[in-house]
N, C-alpha and C positions, 0 to 999 in steps of 0.2 A: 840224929834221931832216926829210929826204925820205926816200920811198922811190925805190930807184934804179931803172933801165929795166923791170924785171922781176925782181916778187920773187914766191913761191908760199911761202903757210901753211900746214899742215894740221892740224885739229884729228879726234878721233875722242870723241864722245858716248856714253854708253851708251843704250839705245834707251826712258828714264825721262823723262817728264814734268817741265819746271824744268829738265833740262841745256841747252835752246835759249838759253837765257840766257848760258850759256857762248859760244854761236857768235854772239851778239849780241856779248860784248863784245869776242869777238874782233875778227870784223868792224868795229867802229865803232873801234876801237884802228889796225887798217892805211889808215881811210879816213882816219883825222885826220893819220894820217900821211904820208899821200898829198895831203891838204889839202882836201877834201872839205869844205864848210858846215856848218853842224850840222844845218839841214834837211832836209840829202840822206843826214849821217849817221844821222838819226833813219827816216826812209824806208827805207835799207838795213836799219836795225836790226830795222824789225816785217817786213820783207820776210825775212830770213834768220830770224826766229823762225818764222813763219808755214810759213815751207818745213820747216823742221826740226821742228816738229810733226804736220806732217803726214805726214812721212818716218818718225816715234817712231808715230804711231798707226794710219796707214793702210798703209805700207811695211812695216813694222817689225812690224806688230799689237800693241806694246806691248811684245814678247819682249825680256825682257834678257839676254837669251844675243847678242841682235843687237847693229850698233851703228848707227852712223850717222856719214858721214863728210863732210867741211864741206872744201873745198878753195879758197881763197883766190889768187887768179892777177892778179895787179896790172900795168901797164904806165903806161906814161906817162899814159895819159888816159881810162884804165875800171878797172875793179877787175870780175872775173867770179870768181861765187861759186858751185862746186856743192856740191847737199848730195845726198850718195849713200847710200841706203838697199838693202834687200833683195828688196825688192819687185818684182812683175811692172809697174810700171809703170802709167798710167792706160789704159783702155782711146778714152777719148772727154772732151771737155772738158764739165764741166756745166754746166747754162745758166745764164745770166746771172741773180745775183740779183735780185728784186722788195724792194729796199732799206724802200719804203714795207711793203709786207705782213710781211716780217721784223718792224717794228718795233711792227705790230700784232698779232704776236702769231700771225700767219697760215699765216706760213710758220716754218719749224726756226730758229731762231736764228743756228746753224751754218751751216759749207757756203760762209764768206766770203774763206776764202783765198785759194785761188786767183785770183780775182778781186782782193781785195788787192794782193795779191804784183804782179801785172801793172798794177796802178794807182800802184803804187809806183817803180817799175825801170824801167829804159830799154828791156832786152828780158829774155822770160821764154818758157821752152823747158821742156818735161817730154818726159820719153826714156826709153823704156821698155828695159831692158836684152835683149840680141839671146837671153842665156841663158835670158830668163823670168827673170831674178831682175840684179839692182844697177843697179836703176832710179835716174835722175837727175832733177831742177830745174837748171836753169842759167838764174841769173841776171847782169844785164849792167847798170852802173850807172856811166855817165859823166862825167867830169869836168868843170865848167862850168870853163872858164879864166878867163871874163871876171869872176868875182865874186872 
């Protein structure tokens, strides 16, 4: 079974720590079904947890009155996944981790998402909403035809 030309999911999360797990499986359920490698499934998967956590803690502040919402938009040969929070958006990208200092202990442990996320995905966009508030991740995750 495929997915046909264009199909869109939508799931909505409440803004709790552990439902990113949710939009992981979603995600990796329309990519198998699109036909996606399990490599690239597994790449999307910590890429869309990654976003949605940081959508639940930084977006969101944690507030479960928010939610968070995952939007799945598939076509023949990308799958674009936004995850849409409450948030004013980021102001500026933070710099690039020091991977070695991190691991000494040097630097915050934290703070690897973003960076992830874009180490992951084919393209990776943060968008701050025009209101001050329903800031987005839009991530882009391409289909290899040849494998």
């Amino acid at each position: 079974m495929s997915v046909s030309k264009s199909t869109t999911v939508e799931v909505r999360l409440p803004s709790r720590l552990g439902y990113e797990k949710v939009a992981m499986s979603t995600a990796s359920a329309v990519a198998k079904l699109m036909g996606f490698r399990d490599e690239r499934i597994e790449d999307l998967k910590t890429a869309v947890a990654e976003a949605c956590i940081n959508a639940i803690e930084h977006g969101n502040r944690l507030n479960e009155k928010l939610s968070v919402g995952v939007v799945l938009s598939s076509d023949e040969d990308k799958l674009e996944v936004k995850v849409i929070d409450d948030g004013k958006g980021i102001k500026s990208q933070p710099p690039k981790p020091d991977i070695d200092r991190k691991m000494h202990g040097e630097e915050d442990p934290r703070g690897m998402g973003m960076f992830l996320i874009q180490a992951l995905v084919d393209e990776a966009e943060w968008v701050a909403g025009s209101d001050g508030k329903s800031s987005y991740v839009r991530l882009v995750i391409r289909l290899d035809k040849d494998s």
